[in-house]
C-alpha positions as CSV (number, residue, x, y, z in Angstrom):
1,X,-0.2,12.4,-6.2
2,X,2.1,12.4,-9.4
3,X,5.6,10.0,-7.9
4,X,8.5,12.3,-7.9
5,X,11.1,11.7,-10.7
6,X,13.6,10.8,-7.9
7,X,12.1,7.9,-7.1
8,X,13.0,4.6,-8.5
9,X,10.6,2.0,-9.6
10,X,11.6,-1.5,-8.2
11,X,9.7,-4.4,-9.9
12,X,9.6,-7.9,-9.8
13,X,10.8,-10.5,-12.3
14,X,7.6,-10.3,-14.0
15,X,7.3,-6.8,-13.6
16,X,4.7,-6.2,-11.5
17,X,5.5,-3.1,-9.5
18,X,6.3,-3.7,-6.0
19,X,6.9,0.3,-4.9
20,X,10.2,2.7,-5.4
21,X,13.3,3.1,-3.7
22,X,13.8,6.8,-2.7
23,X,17.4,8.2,-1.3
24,X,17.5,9.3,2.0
25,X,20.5,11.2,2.6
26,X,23.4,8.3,1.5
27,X,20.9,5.2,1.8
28,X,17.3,5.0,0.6
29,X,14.2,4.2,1.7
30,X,11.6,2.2,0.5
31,X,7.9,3.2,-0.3
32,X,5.3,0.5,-0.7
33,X,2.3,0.2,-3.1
34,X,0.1,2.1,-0.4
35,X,2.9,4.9,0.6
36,X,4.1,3.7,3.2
37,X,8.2,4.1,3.9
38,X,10.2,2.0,5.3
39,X,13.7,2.3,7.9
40,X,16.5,4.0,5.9
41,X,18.8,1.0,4.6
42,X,20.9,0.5,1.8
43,X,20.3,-0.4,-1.6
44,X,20.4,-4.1,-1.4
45,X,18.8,-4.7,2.0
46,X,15.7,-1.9,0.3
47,X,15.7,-4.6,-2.4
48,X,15.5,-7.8,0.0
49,X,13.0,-6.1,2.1
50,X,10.8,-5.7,-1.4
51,X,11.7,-8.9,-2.6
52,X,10.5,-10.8,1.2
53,X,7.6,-8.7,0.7
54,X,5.8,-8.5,-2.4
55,X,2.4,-7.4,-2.8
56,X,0.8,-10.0,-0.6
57,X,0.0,-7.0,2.0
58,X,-2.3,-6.0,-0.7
59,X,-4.9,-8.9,0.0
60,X,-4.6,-9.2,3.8
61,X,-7.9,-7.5,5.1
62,X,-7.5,-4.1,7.5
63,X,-9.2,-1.6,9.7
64,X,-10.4,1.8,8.5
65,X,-12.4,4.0,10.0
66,X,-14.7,7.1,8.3
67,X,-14.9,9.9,9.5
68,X,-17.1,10.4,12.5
69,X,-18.5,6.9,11.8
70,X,-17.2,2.9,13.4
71,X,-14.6,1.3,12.5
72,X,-14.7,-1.1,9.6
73,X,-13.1,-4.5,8.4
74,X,-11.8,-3.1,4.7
75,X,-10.5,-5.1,1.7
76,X,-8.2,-3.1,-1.0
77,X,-9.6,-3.1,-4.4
78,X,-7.3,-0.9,-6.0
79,X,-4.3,1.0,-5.4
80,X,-2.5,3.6,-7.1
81,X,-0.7,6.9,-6.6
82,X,-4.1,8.4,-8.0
83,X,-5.6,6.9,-4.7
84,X,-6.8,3.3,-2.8
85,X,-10.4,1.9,-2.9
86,X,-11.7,0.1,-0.5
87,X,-14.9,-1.7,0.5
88,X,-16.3,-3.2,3.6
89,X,-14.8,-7.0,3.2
90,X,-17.6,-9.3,1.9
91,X,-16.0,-12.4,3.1
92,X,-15.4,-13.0,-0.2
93,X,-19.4,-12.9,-1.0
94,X,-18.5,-11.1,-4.7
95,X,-23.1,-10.0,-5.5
96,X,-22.4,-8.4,-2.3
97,X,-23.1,-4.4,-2.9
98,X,-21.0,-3.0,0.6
99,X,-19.9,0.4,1.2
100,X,-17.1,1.3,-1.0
101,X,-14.6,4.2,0.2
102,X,-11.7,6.0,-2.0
103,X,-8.7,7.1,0.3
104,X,-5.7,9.3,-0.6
105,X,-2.5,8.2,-1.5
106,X,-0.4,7.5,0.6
107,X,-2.6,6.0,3.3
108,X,-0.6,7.2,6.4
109,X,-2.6,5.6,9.1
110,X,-5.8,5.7,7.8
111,X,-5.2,1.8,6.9
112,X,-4.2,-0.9,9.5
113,X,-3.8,-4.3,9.5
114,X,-6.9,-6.2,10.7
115,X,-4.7,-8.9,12.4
């Protein structure tokens, strides 16, 4: 999905993308790394909630399920608006060759935290 041209990129100091700031009628919202949008709020509290963030989220493990198949512990290995990969989390066993799945961006609820 190509990011509207409304939407603000909001980085960090070191300019890693953390997600964009989008208005919302006269406050914004935020949109994270994997799509998802936060409460309306103005522009400095959408930049503390980025800030207190980050892109920690990003190496947390979560649940997704395939179609018509169990549900499965997930790590992300990449994200993008172009899409999200995920594979079934190797407990951090790297010569491990696990199911890998590509998801559409933004997630919606096809991701959730496994904790």
């Amino acid at each position: 999905m190509p990011i509207p041209e409304h939407w603000i990129e909001h980085r960090r100091n070191d300019r890693e993308l953390l997600g964009w700031i989008v208005p919302h009628g006269e406050d914004f919202v935020s949109v994270d790394l994997l799509g998802r949008t936060s409460p309306p709020c103005d522009w400095l509290g959408i930049e503390e909630y980025f800030e207190e963030t980050g892109i920690g989220y990003l190496a947390h493990p979560y649940i997704y399920q395939p179609e018509g198949e169990p549900e499965v512990q997930v790590r992300i290995l990449e994200v993008s608006p172009e899409g999200i990969t995920v594979k079934v989390d190797d407990f951090g066993d790297i010569t491990s060759q696990l199911q890998v799945y590509r998801l559409q961006w933004p997630v919606e609820n096809q991701l959730r935290p496994a904790h």
